[in-house]
ROMIPA-419552 format. One record per atom (N, C-alpha, C): residue in three letters; x, y, z. Coordinates in steps of 0.2 Angstrom, whole numbers, padded with zeros to 4 digits, always signed. Layout:
BEGIN
ALAXYZ
...
END
This chain:
BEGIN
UNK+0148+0146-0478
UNK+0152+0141-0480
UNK+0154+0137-0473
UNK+0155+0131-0473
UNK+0156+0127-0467
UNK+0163+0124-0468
UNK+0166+0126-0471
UNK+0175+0127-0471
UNK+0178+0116-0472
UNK+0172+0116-0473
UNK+0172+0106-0475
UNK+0175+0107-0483
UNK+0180+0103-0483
UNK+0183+0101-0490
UNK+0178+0095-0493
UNK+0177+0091-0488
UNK+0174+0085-0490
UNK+0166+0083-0485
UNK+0160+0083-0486
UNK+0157+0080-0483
UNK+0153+0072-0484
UNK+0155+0068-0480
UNK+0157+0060-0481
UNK+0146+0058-0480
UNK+0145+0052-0482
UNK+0137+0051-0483
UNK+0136+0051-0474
UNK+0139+0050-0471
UNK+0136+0050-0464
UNK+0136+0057-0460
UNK+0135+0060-0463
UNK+0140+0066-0463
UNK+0143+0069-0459
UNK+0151+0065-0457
UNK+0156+0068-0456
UNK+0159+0072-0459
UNK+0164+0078-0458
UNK+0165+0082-0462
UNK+0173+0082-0466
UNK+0176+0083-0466
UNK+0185+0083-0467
UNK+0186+0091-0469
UNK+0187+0094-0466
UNK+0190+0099-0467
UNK+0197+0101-0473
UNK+0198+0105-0475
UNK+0203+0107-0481
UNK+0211+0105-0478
UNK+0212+0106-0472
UNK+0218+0104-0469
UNK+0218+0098-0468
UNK+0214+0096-0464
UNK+0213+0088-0463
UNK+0216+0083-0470
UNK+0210+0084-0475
UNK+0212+0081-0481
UNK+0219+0082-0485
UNK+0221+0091-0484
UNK+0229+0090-0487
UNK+0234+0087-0483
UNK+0231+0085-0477
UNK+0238+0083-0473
UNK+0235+0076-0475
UNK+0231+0071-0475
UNK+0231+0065-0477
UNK+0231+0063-0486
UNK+0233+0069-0489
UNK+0236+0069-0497
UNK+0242+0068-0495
UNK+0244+0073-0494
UNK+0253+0072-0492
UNK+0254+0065-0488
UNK+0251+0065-0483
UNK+0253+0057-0478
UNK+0254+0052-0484
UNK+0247+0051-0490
UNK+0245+0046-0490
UNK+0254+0047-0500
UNK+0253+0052-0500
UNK+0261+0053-0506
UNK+0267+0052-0503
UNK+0268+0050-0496
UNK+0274+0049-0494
UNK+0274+0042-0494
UNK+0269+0038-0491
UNK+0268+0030-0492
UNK+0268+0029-0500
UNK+0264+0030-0504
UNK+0265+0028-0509
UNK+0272+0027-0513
UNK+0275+0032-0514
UNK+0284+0036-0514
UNK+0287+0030-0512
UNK+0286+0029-0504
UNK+0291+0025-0500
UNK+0288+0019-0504
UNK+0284+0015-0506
UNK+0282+0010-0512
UNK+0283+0010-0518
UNK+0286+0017-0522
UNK+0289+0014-0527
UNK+0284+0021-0533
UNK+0279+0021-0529
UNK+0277+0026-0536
UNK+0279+0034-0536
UNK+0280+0035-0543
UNK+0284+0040-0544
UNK+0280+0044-0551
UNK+0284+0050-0554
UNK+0281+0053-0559
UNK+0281+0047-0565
UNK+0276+0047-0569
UNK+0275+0045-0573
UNK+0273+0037-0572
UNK+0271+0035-0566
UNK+0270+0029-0564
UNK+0264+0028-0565
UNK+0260+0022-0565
UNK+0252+0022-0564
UNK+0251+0019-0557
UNK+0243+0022-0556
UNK+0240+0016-0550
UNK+0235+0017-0553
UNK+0232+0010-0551
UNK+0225+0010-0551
UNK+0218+0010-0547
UNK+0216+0013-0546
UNK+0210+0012-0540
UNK+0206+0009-0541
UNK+0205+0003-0537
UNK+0196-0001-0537
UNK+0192+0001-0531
UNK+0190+0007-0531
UNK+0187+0009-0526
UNK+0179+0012-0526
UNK+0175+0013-0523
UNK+0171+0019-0522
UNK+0171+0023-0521
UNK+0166+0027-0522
UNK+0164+0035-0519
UNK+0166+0038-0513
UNK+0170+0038-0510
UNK+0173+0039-0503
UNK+0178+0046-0502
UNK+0179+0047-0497
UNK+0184+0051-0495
UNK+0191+0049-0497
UNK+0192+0042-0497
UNK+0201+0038-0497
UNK+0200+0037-0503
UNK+0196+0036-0508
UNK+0196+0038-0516
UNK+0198+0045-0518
UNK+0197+0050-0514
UNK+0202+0055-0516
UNK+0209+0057-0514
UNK+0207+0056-0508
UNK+0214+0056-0505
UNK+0219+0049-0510
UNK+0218+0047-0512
UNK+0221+0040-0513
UNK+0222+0043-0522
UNK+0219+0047-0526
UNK+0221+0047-0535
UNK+0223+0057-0532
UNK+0222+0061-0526
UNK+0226+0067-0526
UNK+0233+0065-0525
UNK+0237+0061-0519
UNK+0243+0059-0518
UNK+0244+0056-0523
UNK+0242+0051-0527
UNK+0244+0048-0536
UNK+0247+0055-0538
UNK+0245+0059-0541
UNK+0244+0064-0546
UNK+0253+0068-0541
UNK+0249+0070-0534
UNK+0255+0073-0532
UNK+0260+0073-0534
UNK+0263+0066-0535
UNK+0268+0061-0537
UNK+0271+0063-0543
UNK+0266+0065-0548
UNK+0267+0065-0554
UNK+0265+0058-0556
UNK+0260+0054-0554
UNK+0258+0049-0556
UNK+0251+0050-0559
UNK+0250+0044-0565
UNK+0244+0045-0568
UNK+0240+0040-0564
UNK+0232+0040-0563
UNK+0229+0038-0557
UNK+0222+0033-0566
UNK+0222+0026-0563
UNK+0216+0024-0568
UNK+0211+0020-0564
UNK+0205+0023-0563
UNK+0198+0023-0560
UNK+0197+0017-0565
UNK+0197+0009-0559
UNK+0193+0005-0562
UNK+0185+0001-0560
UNK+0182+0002-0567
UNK+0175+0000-0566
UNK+0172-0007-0562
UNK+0169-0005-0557
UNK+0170-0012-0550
UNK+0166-0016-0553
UNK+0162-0014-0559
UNK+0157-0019-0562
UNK+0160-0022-0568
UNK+0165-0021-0569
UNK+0170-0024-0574
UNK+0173-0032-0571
UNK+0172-0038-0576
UNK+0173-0043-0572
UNK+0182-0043-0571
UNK+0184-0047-0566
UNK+0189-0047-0564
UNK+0196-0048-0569
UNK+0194-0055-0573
UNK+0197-0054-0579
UNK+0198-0049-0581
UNK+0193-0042-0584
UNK+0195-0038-0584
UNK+0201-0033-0583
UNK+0198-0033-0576
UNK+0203-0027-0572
UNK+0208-0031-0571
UNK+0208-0036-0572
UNK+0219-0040-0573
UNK+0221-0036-0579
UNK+0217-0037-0583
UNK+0221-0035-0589
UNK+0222-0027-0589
UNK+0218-0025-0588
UNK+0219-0016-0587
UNK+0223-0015-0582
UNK+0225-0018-0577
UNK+0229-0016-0573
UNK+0237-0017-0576
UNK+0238-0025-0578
UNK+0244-0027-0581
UNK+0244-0023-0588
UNK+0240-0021-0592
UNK+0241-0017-0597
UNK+0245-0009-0597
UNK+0241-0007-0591
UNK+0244+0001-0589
UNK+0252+0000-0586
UNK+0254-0007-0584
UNK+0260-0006-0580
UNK+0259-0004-0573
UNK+0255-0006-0571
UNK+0253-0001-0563
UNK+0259-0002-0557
UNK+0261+0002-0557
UNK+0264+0001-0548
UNK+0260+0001-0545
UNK+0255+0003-0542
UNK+0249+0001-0537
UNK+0244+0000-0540
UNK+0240-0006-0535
UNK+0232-0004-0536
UNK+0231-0004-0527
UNK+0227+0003-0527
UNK+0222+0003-0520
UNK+0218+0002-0522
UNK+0213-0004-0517
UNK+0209-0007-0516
UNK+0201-0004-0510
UNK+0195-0003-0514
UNK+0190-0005-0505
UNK+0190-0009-0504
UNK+0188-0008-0496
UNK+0187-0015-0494
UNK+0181-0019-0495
UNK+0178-0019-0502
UNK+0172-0022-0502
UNK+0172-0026-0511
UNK+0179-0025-0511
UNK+0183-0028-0519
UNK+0189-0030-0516
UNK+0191-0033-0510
UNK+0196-0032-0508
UNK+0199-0041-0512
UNK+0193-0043-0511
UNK+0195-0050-0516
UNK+0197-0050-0524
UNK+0195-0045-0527
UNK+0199-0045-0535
UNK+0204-0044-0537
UNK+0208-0042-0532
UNK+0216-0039-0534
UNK+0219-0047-0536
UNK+0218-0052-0533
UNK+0221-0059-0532
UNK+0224-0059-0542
UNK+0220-0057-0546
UNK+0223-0058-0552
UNK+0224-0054-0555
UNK+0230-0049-0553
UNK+0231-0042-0554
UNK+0240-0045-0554
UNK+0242-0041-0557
UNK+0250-0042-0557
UNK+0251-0034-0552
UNK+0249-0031-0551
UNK+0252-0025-0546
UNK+0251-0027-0538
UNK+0256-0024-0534
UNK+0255-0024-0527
UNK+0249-0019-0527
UNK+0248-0019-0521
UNK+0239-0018-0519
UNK+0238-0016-0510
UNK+0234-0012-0511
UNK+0233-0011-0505
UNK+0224-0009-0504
UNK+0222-0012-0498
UNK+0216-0010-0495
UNK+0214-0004-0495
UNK+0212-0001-0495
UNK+0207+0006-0492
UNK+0206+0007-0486
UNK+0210+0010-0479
UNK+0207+0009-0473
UNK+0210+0005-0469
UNK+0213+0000-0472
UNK+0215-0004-0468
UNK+0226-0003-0468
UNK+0229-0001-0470
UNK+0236+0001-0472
UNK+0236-0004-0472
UNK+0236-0011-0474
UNK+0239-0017-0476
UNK+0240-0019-0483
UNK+0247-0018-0486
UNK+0248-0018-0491
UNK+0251-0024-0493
UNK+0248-0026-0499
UNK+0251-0036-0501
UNK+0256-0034-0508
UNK+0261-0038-0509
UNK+0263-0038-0515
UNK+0260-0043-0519
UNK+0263-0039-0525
UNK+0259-0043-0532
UNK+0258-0052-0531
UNK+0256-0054-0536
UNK+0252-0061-0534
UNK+0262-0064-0538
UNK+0259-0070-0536
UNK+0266-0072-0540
UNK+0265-0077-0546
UNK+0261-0079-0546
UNK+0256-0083-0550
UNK+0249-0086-0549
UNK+0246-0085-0557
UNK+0238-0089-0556
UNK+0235-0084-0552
UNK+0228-0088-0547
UNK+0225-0085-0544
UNK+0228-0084-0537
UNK+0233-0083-0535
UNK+0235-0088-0527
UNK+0233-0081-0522
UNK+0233-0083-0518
UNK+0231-0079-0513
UNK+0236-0074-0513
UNK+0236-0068-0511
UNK+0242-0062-0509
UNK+0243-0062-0504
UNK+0252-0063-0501
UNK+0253-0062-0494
UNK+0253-0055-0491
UNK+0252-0057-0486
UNK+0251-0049-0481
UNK+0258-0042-0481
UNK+0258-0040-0481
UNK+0264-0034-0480
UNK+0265-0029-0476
UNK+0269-0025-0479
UNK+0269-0017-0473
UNK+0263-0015-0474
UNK+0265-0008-0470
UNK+0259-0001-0473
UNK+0258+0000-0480
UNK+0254+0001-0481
UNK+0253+0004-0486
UNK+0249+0011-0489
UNK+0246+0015-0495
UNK+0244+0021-0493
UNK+0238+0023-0492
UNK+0235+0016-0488
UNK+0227+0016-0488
UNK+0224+0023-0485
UNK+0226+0029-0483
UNK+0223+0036-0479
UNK+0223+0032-0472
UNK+0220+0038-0469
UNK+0221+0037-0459
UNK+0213+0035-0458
UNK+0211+0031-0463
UNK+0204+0031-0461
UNK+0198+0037-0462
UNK+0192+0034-0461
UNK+0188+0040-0460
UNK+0186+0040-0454
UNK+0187+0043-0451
UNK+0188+0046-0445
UNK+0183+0051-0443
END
């Protein structure tokens, strides 16, 4: 056994420590944003490393985590997000333009840059703090 928690398509590795330290990292950022037990977030992500790390720290929390289908149109996922009530939705960065018509604050994948919710229509979302996007893959 090669002591790898995770082995990522390029194959880099993430070992079991690694990844619980970037659980915890990424539940403390979430926490300091607001999500708590019995909160939702949502992911619009892929098959990644930061997609776990991103719905294990949800859960740590006591939060419930909802995997949304990238191939759902965007109308869609507005509506499943504002339906759930979501306190977050983390984003990849390869969807990073659908959140625009999400009522939840939002964050990249990757990037720790966190936007608050839109404030109306389709408008652009301004920039913000950190947020719990992981430390990268690294």
């Amino acid at each position: 056994m090669s002591g790898a928690a995770i082995t990522c398509a390029q194959g880099r590795t993430v070992s079991a420590g690694e990844f619980a330290d970037r659980v915890h990292g990424a539940a403390a950022v979430l926490a300091a944003h607001g999500v708590a037990r019995a909160a939702t977030v949502c992911l619009l992500t892929g098959n990644r490393p930061q997609t776990l790390v991103a719905r294990y720290a949800a859960n740590l929390l006591g939060a419930r985590v909802v995997h949304l289908d990238p191939a759902m149109t965007t109308g869609t996922q507005a509506t499943i997000v504002r339906s759930t009530g979501a306190t977050a939705l983390i984003v990849d960065p390869a969807a990073r333009a659908r959140p625009r018509r999400c009522s939840a604050p939002y964050c990249t994948v990757g990037t720790g840059r966190r936007r608050p919710a839109p404030t109306g229509g389709d408008r652009d979302p301004r920039s913000g703090g950190d947020g719990p996007a992981d430390r990268g893959d690294r």
